[in-house]
Backbone bond lengths (Angstrom), bond angles and torsions (degrees), N, CA, C in turn:
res aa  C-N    CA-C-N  psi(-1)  N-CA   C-N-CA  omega(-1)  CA-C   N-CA-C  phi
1 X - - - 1.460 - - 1.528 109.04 -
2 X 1.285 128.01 142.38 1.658 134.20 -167.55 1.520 101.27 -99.55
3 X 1.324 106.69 154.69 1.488 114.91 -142.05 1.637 94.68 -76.86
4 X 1.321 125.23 28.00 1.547 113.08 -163.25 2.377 82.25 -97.98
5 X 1.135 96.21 3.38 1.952 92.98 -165.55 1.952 77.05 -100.96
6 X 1.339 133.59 -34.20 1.330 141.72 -109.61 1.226 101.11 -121.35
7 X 1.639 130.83 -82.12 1.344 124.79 172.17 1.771 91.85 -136.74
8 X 1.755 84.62 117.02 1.605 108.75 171.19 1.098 96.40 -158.82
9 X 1.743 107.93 146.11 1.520 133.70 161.02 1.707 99.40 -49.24
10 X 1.330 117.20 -66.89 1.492 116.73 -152.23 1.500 106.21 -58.36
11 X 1.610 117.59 -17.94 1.465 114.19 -162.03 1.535 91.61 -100.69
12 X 1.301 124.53 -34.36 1.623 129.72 162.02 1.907 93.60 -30.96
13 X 1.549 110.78 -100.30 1.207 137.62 -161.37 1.347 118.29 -42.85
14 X 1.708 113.71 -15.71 1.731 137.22 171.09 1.316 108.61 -68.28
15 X 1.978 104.98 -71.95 0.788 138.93 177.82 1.833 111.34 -22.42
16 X 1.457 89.54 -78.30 1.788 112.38 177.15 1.469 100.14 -45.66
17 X 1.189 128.71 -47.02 1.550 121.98 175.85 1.205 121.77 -43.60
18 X 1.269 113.55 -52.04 1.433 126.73 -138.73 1.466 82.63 -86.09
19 X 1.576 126.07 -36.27 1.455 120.05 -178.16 1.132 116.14 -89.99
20 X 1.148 130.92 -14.73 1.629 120.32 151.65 1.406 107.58 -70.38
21 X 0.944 124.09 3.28 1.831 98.43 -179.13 1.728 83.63 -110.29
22 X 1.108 132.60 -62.10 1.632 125.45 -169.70 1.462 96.12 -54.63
23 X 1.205 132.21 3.66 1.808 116.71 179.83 1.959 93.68 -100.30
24 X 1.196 110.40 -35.49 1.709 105.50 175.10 1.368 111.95 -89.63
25 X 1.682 111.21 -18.18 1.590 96.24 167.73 1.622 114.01 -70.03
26 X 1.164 123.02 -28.91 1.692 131.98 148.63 0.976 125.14 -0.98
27 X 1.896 85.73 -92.76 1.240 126.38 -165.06 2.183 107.86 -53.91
28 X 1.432 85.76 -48.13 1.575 94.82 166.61 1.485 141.49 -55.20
29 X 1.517 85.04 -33.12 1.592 91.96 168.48 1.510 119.89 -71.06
30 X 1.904 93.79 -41.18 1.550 95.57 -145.95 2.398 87.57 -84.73
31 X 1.347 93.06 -2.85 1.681 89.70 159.00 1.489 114.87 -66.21
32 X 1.448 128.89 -75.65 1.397 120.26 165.09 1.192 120.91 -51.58
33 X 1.235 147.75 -11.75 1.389 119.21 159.64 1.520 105.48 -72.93
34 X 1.461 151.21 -26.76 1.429 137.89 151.66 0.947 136.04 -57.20
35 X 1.834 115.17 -22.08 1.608 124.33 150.68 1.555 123.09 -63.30
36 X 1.414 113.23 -27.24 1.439 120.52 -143.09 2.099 101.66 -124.54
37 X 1.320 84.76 -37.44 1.767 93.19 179.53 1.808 89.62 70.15
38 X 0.716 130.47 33.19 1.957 135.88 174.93 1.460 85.37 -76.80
39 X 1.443 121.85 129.55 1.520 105.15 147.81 1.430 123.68 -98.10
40 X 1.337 113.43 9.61 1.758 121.77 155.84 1.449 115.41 -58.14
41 X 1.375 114.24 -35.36 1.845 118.43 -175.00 1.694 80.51 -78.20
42 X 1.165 127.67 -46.89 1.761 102.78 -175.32 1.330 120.37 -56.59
43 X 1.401 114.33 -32.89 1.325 114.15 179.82 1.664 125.41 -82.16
44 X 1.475 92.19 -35.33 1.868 98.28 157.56 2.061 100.58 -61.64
45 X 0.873 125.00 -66.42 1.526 112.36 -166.07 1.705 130.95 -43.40
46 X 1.430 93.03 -32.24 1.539 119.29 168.60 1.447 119.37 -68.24
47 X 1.477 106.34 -64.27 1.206 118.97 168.75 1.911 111.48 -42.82
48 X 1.204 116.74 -60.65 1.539 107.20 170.80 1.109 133.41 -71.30
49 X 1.866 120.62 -19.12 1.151 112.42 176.21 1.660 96.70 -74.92
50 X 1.307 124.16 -20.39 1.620 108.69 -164.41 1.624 98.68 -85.30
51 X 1.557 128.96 -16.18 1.465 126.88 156.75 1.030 129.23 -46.39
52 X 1.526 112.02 -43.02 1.421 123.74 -171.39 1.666 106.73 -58.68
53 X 1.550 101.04 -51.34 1.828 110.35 171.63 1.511 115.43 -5.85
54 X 1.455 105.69 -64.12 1.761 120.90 177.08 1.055 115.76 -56.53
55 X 1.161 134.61 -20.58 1.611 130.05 174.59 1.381 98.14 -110.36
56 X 0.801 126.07 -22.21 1.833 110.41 174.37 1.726 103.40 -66.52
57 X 1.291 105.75 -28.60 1.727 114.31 -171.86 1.465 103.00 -84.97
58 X 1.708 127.68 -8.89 1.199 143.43 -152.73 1.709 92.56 -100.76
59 X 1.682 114.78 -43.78 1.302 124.34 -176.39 1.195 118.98 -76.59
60 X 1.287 104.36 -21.25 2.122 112.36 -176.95 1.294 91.09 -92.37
61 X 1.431 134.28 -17.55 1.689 133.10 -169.92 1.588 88.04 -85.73
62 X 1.414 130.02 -54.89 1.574 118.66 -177.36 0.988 116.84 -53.99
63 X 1.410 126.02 -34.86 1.261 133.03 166.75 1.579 139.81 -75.75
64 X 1.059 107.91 -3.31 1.740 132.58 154.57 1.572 107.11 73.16
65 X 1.824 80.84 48.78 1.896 87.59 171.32 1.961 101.16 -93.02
66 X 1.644 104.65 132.91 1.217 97.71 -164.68 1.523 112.38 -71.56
67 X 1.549 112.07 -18.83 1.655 104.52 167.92 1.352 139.73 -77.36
68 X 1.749 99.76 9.08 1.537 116.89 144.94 1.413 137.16 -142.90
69 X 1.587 92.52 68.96 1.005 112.47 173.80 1.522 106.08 -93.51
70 X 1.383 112.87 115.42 1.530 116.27 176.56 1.775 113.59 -88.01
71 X 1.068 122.98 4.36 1.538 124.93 140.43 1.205 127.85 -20.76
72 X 1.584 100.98 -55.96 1.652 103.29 -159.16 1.639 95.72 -105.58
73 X 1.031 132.17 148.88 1.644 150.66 -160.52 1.762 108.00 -61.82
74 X 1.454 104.24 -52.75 1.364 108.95 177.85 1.579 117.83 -58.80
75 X 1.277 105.95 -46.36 1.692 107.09 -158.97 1.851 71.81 -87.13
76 X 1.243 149.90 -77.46 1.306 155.83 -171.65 1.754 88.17 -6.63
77 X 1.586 119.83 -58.44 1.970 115.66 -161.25 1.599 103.58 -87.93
78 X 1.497 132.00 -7.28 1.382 164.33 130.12 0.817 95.57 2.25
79 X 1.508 133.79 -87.22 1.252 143.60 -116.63 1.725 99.54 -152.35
80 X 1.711 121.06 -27.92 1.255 109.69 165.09 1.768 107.41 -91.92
81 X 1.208 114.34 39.36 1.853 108.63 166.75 1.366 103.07 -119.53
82 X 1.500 112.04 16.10 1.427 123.38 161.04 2.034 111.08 -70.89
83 X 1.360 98.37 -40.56 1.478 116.90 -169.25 1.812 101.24 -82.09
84 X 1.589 114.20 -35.18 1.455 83.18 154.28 1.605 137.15 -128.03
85 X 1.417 95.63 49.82 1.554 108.18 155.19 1.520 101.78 -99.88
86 X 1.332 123.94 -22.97 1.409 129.85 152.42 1.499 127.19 -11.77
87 X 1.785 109.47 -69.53 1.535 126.40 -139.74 1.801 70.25 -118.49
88 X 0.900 117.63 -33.35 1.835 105.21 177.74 1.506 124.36 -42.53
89 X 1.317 87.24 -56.78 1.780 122.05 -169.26 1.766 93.56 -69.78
90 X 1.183 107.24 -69.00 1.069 128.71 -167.44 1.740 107.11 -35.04
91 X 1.818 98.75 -72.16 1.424 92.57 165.35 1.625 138.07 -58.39
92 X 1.171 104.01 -24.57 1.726 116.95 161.23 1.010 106.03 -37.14
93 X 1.713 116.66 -41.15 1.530 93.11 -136.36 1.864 89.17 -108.98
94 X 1.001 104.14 -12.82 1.879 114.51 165.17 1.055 121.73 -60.58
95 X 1.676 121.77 -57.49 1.432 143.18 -175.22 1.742 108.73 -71.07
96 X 1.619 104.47 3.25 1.392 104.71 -171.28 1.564 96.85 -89.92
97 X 1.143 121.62 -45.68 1.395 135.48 148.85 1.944 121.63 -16.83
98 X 1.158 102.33 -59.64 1.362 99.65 -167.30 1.570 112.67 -100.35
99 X 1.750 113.86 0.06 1.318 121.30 -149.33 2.016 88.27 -135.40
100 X 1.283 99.57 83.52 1.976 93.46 153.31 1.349 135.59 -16.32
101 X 0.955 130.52 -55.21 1.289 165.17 -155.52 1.928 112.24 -97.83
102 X 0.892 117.89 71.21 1.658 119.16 -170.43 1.531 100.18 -54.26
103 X 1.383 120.34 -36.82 1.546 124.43 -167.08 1.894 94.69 -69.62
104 X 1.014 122.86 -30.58 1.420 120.35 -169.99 1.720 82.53 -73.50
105 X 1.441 128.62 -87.92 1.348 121.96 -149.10 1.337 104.53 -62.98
106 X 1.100 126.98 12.45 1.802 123.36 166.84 1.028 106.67 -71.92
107 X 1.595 110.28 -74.27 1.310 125.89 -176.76 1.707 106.37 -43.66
108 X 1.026 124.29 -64.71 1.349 124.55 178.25 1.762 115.85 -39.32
109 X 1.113 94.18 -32.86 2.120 101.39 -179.43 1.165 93.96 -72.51
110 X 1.380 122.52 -70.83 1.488 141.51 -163.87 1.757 93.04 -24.41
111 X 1.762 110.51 -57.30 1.367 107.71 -136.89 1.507 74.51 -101.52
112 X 0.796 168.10 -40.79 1.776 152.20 163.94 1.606 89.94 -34.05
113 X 1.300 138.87 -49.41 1.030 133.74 -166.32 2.187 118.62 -49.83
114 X 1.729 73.41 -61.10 1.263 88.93 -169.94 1.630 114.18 -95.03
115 X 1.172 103.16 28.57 2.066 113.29 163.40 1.498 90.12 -119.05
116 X 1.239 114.92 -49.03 1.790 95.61 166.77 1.425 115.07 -47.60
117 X 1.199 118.97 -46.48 1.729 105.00 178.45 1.181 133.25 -41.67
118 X 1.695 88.83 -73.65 1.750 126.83 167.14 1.704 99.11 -26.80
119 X 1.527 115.56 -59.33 1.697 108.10 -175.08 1.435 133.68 -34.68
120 X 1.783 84.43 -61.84 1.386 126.71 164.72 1.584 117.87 -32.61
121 X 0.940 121.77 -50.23 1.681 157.48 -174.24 1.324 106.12 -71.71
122 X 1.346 96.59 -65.08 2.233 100.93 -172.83 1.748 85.98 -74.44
123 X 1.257 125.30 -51.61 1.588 117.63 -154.09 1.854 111.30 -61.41
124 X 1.472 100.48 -42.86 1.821 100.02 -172.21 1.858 96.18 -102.38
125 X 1.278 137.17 -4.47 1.143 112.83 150.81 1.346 148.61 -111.42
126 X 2.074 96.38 -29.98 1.145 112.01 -169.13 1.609 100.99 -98.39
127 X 1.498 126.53 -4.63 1.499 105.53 -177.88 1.050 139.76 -105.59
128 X 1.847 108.29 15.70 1.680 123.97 157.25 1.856 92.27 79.41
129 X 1.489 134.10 -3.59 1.126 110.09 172.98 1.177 124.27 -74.97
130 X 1.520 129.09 148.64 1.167 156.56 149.38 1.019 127.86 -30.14
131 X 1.553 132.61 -22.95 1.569 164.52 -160.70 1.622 111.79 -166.55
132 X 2.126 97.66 50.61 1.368 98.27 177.73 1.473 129.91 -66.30
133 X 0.980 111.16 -22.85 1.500 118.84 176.50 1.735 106.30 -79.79
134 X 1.190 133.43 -49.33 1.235 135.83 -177.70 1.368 100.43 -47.37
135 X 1.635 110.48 -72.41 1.385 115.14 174.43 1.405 113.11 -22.01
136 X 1.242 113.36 -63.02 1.625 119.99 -144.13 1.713 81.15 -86.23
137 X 1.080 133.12 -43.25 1.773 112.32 -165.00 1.827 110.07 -65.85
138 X 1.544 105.90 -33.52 1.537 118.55 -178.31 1.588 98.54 -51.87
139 X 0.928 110.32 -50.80 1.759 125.90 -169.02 1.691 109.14 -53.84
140 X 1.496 99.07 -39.38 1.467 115.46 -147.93 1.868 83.20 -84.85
141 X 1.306 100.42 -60.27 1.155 113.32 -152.19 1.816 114.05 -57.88
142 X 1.810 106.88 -41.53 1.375 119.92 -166.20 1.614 102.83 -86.60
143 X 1.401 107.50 -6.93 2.024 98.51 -154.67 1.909 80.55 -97.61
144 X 1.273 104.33 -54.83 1.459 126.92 -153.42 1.719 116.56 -87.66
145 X 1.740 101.36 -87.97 1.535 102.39 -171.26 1.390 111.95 -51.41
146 X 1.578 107.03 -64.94 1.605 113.89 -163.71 1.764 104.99 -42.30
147 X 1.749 104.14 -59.50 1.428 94.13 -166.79 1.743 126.27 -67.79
148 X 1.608 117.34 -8.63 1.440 120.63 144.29 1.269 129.86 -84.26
149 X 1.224 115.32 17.82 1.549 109.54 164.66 1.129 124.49 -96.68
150 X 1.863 96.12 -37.11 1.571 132.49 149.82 1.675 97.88 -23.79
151 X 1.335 109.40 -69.50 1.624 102.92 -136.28 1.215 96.52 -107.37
152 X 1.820 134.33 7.05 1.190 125.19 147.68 1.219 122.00 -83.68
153 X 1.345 132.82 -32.61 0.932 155.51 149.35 1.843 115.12 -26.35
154 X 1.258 107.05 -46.03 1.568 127.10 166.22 1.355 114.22 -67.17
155 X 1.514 104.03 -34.78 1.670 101.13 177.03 1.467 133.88 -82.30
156 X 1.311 85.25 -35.13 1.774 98.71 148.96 1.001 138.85 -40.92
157 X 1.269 113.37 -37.98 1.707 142.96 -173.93 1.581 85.22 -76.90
158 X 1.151 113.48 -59.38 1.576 97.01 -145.48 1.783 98.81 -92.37
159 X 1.162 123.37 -28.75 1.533 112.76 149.72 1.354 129.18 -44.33
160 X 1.689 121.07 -44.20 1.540 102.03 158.33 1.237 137.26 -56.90
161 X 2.106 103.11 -40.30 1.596 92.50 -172.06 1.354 91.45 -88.43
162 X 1.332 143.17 45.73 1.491 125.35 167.56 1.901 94.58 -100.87
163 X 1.428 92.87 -65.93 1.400 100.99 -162.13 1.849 98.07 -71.49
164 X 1.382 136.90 -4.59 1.456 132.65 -148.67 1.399 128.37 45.91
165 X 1.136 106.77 63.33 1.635 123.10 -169.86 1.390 103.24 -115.13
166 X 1.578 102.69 134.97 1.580 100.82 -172.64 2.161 98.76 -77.97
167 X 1.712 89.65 -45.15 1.682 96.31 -158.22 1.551 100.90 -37.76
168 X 1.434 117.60 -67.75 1.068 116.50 -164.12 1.704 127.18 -47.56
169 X 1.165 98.15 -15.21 1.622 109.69 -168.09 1.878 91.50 -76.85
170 X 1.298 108.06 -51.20 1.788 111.96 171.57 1.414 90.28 -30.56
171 X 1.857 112.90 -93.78 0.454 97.11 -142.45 1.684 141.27 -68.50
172 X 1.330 111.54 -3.26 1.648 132.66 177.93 1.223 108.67 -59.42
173 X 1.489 119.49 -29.63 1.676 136.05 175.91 1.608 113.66 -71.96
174 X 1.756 98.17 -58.09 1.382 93.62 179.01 1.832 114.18 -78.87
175 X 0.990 137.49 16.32 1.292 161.25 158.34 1.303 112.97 -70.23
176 X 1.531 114.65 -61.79 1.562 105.58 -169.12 1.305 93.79 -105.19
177 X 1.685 140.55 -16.07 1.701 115.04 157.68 1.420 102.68 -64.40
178 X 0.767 139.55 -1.25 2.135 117.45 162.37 1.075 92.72 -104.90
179 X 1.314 152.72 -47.29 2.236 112.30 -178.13 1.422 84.91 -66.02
180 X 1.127 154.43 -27.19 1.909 111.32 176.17 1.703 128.30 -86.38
181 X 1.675 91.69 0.09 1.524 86.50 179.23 1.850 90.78 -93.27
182 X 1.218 127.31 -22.24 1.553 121.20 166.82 1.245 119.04 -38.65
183 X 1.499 95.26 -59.43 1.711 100.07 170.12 1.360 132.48 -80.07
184 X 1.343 126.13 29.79 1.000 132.23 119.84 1.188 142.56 -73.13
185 X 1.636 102.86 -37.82 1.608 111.50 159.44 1.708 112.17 -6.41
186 X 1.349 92.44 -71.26 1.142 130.08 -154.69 1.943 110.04 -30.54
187 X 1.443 93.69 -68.26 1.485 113.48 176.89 2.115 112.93 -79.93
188 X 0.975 103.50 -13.61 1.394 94.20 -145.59 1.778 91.96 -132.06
189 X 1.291 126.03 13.49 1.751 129.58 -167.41 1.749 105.80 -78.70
190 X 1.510 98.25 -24.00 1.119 125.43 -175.35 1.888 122.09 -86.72
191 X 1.174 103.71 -11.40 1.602 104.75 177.64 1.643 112.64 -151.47
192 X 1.399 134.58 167.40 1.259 142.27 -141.45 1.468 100.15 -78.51
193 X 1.419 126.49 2.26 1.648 139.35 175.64 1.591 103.42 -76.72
194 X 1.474 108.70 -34.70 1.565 107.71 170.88 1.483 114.88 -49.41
195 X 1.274 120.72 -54.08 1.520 130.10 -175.62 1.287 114.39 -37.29
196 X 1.789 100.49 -44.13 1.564 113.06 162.66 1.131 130.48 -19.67
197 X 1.371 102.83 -77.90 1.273 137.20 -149.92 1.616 105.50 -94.40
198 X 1.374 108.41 -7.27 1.607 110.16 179.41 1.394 103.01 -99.18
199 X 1.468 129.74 -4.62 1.323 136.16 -156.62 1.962 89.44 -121.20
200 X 1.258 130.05 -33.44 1.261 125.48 140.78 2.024 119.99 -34.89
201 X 1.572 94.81 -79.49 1.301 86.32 169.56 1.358 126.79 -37.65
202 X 1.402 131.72 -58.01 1.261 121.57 165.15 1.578 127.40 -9.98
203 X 1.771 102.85 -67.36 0.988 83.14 171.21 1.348 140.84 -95.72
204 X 1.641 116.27 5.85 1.293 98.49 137.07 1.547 137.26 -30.81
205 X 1.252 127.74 -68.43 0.992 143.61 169.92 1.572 99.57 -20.99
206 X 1.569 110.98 -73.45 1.663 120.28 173.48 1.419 110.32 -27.60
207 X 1.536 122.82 -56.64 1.215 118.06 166.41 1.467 136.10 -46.99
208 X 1.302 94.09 -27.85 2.058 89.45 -179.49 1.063 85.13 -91.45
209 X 1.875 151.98 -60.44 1.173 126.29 -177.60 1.414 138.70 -20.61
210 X 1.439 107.65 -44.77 1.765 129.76 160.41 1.253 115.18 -52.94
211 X 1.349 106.34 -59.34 1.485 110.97 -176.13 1.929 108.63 -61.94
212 X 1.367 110.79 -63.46 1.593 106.39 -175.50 1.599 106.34 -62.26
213 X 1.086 124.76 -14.87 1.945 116.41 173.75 1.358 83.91 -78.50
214 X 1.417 131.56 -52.28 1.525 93.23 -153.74 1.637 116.43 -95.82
215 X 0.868 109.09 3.04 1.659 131.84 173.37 1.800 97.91 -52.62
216 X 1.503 96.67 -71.94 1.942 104.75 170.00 1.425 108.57 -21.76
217 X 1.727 117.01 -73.36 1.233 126.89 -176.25 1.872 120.32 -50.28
218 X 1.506 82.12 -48.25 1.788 83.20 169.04 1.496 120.70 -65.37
219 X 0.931 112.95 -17.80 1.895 118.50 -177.85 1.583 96.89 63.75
220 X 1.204 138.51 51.37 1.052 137.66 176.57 1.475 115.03 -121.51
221 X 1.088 120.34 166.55 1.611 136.00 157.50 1.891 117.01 -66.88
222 X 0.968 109.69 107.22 1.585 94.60 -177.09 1.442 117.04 -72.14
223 X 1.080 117.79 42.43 1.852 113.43 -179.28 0.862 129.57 -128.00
């Protein structure tokens, strides 16, 4: 991978963003779960502080610490198995909402969990490619993340305009602008168009911030 992923200011100054905002999207949650006693805001707070992980590993990578260098395959599943204890948790803690039964959406996280692994596993060790990480993120990104961000992101939507909730509408927005800044990943991870598209994500990010502050105020469930 060419040093534009490796040592750059712009991926420094991204980077640092993206983890100050998942440290107050946190901090925000894990505020309403002490207003609210919800243990969904515990599981949103967890779930993002353990996101943030990847960009803290994103800032020592701009900075050309060699134990995060996401180049090499190992430290690369290191620091990106932050992203899927991420969408694990994350959906757990959504599907807790629409699903009675907590033992059903466990099991269901668990095993999103552990086919995210398994991928992870066959893609950067067992599949002899040449472009193991590319391989394995294309895989990760098109089968799995993108299309649940997609479709939580959708649920949001339709939980605000059901019940008339502003939070959720944030957050359904900032939901499906990150599966499309993913898919950019895709084409563009590789040249100075990424910077772009990581400074998009951002404000995704901005968006769930909106959405989980005002969620508190709404006394609502964000899902």
């Amino acid at each position: 991978m060419p040093d534009v992923e490796i040592k750059d200011l712009n991926l420094l100054v991204l980077a640092f963003q993206a983890f100050v905002l998942l440290i107050l999207i946190s901090y925000q949650n894990l505020r309403t779960f002490l207003m609210s006693r919800n243990e969904i805001f515990l599981i949103y707070f967890l779930s993002f502080l353990f996101y943030s992980f990847l960009f803290l590993g994103m800032i020592f990578q701009s900075l050309d610490f060699e134990f995060a260098n996401m180049s090499k395959p190992e430290i690369f599943l290191a620091w990106r198995q932050f992203q899927i204890i991420w969408i694990g948790s994350i959906y757990f803690a959504i599907s807790r909402v629409f699903f009675e039964k907590k033992v059903f959406s466990a099991v269901l996280s668990v095993f999103l969990i552990f086919v995210s692994y398994s991928w992870f596993f066959y893609g950067l060790v067992l599949s002899g490619s040449k472009n193991a990480i590319e391989f394995t993120m294309y895989g990760f990104l098109y089968f799995i993340w993108i299309p649940l961000c997609f479709s939580l992101g959708t649920l949001f939507l339709w939980y605000g305009k059901k019940n008339k909730l502003l939070s959720p509408k944030y957050l359904g927005c900032g939901f499906i602008l990150l599966a499309i800044t993913y898919m950019a990943w895709s084409p563009w991870h590789l040249t100075s168009i990424y910077f772009i598209w990581f400074s998009v994500f951002n404000i995704s990010l901005v968006l769930l911030l909106i959405g989980f502050s005002l969620a508190s105020i709404e006394k609502t469930k964000p899902s």
